[in-house]
Each structure stands twice: as C-alpha cells, then as structure tokens.
C-alpha positions as CSV (number, residue, x, y, z in Angstrom):
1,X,-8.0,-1.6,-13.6
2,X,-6.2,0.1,-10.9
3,X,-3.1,-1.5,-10.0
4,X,-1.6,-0.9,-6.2
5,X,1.5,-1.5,-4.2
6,X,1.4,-3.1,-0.8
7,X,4.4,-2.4,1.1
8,X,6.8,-4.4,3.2
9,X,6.9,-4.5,6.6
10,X,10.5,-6.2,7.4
11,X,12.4,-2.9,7.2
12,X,10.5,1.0,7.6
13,X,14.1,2.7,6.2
14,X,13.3,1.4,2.6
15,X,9.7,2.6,2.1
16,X,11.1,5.9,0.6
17,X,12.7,3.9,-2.2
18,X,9.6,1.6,-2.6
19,X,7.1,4.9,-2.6
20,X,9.4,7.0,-4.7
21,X,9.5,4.2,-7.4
22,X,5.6,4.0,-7.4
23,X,5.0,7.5,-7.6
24,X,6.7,7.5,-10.7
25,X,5.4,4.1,-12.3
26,X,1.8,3.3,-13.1
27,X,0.4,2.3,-9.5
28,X,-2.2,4.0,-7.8
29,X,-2.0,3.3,-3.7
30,X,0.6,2.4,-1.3
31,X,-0.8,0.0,1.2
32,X,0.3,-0.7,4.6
33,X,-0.7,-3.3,6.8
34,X,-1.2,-2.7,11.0
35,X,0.0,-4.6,13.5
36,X,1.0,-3.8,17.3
37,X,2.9,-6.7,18.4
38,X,4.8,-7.0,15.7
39,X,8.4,-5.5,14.9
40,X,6.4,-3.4,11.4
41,X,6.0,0.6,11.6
42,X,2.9,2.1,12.3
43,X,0.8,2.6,9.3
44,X,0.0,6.0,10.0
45,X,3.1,7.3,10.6
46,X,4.9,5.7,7.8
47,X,2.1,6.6,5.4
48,X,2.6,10.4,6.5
49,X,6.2,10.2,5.6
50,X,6.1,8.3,2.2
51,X,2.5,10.9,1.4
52,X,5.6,13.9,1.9
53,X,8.0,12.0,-0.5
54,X,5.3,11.2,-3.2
55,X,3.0,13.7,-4.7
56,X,0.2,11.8,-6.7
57,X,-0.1,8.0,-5.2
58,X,-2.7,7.5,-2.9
59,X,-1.8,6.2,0.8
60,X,-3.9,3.4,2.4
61,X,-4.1,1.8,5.4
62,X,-4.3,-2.1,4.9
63,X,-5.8,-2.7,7.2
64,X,-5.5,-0.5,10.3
65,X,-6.8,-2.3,13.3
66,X,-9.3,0.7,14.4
67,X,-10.5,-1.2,18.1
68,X,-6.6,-0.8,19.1
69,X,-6.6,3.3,19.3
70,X,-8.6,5.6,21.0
71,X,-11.5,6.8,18.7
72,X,-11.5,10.4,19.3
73,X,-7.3,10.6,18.4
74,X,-7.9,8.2,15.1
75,X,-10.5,10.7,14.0
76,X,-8.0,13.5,14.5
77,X,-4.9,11.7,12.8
78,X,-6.5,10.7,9.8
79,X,-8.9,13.8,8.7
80,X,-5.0,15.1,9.5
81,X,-3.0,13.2,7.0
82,X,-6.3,13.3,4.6
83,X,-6.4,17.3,4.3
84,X,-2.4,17.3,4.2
85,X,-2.4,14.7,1.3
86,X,-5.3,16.4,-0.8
87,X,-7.4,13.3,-0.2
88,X,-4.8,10.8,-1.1
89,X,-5.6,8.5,2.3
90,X,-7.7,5.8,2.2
91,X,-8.5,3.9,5.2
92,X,-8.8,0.7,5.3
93,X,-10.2,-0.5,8.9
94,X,-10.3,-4.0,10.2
95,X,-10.5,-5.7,14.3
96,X,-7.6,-7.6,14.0
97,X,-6.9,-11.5,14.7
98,X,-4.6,-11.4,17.2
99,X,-5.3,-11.4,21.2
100,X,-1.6,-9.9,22.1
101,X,-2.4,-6.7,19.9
102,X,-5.5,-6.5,21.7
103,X,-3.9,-7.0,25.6
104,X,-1.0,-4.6,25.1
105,X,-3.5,-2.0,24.8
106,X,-6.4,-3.2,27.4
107,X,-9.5,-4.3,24.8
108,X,-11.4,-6.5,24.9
109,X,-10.9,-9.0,21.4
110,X,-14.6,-10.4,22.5
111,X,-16.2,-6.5,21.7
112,X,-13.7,-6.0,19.4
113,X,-16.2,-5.8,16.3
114,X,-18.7,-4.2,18.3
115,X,-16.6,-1.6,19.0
116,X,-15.3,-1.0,15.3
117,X,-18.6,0.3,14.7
118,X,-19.6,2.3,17.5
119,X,-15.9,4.0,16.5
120,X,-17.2,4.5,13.2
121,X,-20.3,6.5,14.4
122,X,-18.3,8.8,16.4
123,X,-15.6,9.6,13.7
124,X,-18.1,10.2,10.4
125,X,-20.0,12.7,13.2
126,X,-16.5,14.6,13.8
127,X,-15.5,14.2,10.5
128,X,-18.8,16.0,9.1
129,X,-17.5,18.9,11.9
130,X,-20.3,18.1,15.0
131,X,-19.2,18.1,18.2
132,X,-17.8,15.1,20.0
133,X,-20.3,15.3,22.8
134,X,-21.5,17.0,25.9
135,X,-18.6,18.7,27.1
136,X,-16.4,18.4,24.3
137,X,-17.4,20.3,20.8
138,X,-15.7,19.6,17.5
139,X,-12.4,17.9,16.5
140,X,-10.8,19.4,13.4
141,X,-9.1,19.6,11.5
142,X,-11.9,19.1,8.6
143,X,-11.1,16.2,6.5
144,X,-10.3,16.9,2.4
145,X,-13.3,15.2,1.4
146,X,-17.0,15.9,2.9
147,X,-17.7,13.5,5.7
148,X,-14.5,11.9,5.9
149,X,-11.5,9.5,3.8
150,X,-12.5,7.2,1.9
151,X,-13.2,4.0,4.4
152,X,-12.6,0.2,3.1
153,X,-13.4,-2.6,5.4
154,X,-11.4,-6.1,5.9
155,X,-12.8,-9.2,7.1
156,X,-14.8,-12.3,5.8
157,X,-17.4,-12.9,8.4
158,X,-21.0,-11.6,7.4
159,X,-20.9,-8.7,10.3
160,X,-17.5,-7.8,8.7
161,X,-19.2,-7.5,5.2
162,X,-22.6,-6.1,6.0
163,X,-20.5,-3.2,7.7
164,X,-19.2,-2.0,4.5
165,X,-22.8,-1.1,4.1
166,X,-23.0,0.7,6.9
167,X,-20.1,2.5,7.3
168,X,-17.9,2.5,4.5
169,X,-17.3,3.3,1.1
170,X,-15.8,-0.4,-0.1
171,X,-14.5,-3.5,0.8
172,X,-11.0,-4.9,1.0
173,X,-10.9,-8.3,0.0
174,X,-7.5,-10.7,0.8
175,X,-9.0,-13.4,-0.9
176,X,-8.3,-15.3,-3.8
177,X,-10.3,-14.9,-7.2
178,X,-12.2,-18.4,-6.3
179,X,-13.6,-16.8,-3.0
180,X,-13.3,-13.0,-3.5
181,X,-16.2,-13.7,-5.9
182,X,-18.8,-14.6,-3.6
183,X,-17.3,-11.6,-0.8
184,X,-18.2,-9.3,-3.6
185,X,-21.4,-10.6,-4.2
186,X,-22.4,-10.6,-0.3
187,X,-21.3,-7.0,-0.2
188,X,-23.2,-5.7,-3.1
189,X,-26.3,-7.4,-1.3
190,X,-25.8,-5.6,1.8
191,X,-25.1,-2.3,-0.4
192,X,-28.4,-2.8,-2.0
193,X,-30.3,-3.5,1.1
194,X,-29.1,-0.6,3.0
195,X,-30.1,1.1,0.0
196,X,-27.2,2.8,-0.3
197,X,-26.3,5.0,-3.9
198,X,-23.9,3.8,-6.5
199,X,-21.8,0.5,-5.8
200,X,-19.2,-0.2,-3.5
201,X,-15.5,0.2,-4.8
202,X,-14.0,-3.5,-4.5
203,X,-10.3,-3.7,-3.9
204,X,-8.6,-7.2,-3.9
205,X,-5.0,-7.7,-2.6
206,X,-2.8,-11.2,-3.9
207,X,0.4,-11.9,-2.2
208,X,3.5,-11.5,-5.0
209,X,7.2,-12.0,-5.3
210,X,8.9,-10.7,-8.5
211,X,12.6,-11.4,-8.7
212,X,15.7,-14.0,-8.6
213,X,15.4,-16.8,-6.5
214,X,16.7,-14.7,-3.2
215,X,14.3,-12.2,-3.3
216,X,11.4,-15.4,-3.6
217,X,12.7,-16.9,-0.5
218,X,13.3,-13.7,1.4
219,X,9.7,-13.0,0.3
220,X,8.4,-16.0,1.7
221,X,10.3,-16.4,5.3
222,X,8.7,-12.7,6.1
223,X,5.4,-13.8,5.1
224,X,5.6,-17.2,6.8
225,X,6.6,-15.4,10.1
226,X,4.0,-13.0,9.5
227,X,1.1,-15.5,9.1
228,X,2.2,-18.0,11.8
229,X,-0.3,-17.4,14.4
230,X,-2.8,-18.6,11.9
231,X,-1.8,-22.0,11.4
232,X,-2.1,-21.4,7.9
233,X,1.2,-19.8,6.9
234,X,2.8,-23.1,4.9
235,X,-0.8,-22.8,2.6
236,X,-0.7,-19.0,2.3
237,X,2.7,-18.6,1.3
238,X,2.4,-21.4,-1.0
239,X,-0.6,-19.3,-2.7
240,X,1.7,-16.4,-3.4
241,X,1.8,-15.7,-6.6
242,X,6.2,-15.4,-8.5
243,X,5.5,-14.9,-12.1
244,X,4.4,-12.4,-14.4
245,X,2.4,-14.7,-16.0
246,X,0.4,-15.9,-12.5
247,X,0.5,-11.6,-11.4
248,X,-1.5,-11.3,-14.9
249,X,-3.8,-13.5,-14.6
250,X,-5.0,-12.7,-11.2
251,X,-5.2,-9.8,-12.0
252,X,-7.6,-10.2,-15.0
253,X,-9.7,-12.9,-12.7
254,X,-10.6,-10.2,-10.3
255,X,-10.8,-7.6,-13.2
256,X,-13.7,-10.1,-14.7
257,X,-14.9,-10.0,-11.1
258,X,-16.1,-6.8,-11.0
259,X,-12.4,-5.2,-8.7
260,X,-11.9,-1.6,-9.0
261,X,-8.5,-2.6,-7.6
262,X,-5.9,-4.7,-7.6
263,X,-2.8,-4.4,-4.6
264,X,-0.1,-6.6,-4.8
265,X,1.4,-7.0,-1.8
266,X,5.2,-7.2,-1.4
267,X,6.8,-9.1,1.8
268,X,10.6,-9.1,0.1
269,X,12.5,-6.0,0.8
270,X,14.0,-5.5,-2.5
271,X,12.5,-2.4,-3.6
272,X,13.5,-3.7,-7.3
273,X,10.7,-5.2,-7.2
274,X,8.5,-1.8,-8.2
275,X,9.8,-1.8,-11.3
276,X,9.1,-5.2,-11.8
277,X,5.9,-5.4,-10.7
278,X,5.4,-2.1,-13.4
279,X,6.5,-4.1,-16.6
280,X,3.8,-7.0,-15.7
281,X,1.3,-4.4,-16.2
C-alpha cells in the first residue's frame, strides 16, 4: 500500500519543511487541495516549488477545481510541471462545491460538470500533441508521459464516477472505508462498461492529526473553517482520525478494499507531524 501526504493549507511558507520530510520518509505523493476563495496557495504553484525541493515524491493535485481556469492555459501548466518533474504530477480534477469560487471567475456552477469534461477532451487532444483548433495548432510543451499526467477524479455523484471512465486514469475517493466501498465498486462498473484495459488506480484520502493535544485542536479549527460551508464541519471533523492505532486501521480497511493508495491529509501546521505519520506505518 502506498501511503501519501496531504498537505496543509493554513500556512504556504511551511510546505518546504513538510515536502522535504516526505521526500525522505516512506510516502509516495504530496497532495494539495484547490480552492479560490480561500486564503490556501494555489496548487499548481506550490506543487512546482515543493517538485524543485524534492526529487522522488510524486506531486498531486487534490483536487484541482479544473471549470475555474481556462482550458487551453491548464493544459499548458500541467504537461509543464509534468515533463519538469519526470512524471511525478498527478492530477487530480474535481468542479468544486462552492458558488463564490465559481463567481470570482465568471462560470457558471450550473455547467460546471459539463464543462469538466468538454475540458478534458481538449486537453488529452493537446496533450497527445494535435492542434488546439482551427486557427490555433499545438500547445507544447509535450507531457512526460504519452497522452498526458496521470488524471484522478473527485466527486460522489454517478456523472462524477462514470467520468473516471471516460477521462481518467482513477478515482479519488474522500470517503470513509464504510462508503469508499461501494464508490469503488461503481467505478470499476463504469471501467468495465466503457471497456476500458486494466483497472482503475483507487486512491482514498482520511483526515488525520498526529501529535500533543495543541497540534489536535489546531488541526481541527482549520478543518472546521475549511468545511463550514457544508454544514457538515462539526461531523467531519469529528471523523478525523488522532491515533496510530485509528491511522492503522483505516488504512488496512481501504487496503482490504482494493486502494492503491492511502493520503492522509494534514490540516495542523506542525510539520512534526511527517515523521509521525512515518512511524505509524
């Protein structure tokens, strides 16, 4: 089982610490979610840095909110970063849940989803090196691998899940082992009817703490704030997982659950916590 990090938002000038630690402990990814409207750094920024400051982890975007940024630039940006890193970036695409993200940049929330995947045809047909359109020929630079990064999809609705199938090369799934189970199982049915090769690569993420009581609480508050536009944030936070004992055992549900993947994902900004995390495992 591969084990990732997921990084904190509260405060960009301590991601070097947090990837420098990983790079050098047993994780595989660094993960990064997106928001606009929000006071977090830009996922592909940041990942660009902490890819220059690490030199085997792989970067991920968790998810980046694709329907916010012109298609054309994304495609650009992220074959970019993916050639620079050797193929280290993985991007993980969702629509996003929040209307402000969506208004401070003029889309519409109602086509969002629509739109996600007319994106998604434009950037595999630049990635693979054909030209945008009439008018406009290709947009290099050509990714490190064939066709494109690696693409994960977010989300929980059946559209969301059937465009793994479509589109991507695996699904991201923030999710607990008692419903990840069934997400899996609906996207392995959509894999199979699109008759697509091979399996999907199924990547769960858990929401963790590891530490003394202040970096628990600290934890908590950001992911409370975070999760308030839900109305969900008191049951979410009290879902996150503080142990080593609870970290182990989720991560051997969603290993018996058929995960490629595990990402933990840190909102406390003690970067401490790494090492931590790296003697659970």
């Amino acid at each position: 089982m591969n084990v990732g990090i997921g990084l904190p938002i509260g405060d960009p000038t301590t991601l070097l610490t947090w990837a420098r630690h990983a790079d050098a402990g047993p994780f595989s990814t660094l993960g990064l979610l997106d928001r606009l409207v929000y006071d977090n750094p830009e996922p592909l920024v940041a990942l660009s840095v902490l890819a220059g400051a690490t030199s085997r982890i792989r970067v991920q975007t968790e998810v980046l909110l694709a329907p916010l940024r012109d298609t054309a630039l994304l495609a650009k940006q992220t074959a970019t970063l993916d050639r620079m890193t050797g193929g280290r970036l993985v991007l993980g695409l969702g629509i996003g849940g929040r209307d402000d993200d969506h208004r401070a940049t003029g889309t519409d929330p109602r086509t969002r989803g629509r739109r996600l995947d007319e994106q998604m045809a434009v950037m595999r047909r630049l990635w693979s090196g054909e030209p945008y359109g009439e008018g406009a020929g290709p947009i290099g630079p050509a990714p490190s691998r064939p066709g494109g990064p690696e693409v994960l999809f977010g989300g929980f609705k059946p559209a969301a899940l059937e465009r793994v199938a479509r589109w991507g090369d695996g699904f991201l799934a923030a999710a607990p082992p008692s419903w990840a189970g069934g997400l899996f199982d609906t996207v392995r049915g959509f894999w199979q009817e699109h008759g697509r090769d091979g399996e999907p690569r199924l990547v769960a993420q858990v929401n963790v703490a590891l530490g003394p009581q202040v970096v628990i609480d600290d934890a908590r508050a950001a992911m409370h704030a975070y999760y308030t536009f839900t109305g969900m944030a008191d049951r979410m936070v009290a879902a996150m997982l503080t142990t080593p004992a609870e970290i182990r055992e989720a991560i051997t549900a969603f290993t018996d659950l058929g995960a490629d993947e595990v990402m933990l994902y840190c909102y406390g900004l003690d970067p401490a916590q790494v090492d931590r995390l790296a003697d659970v495992l």
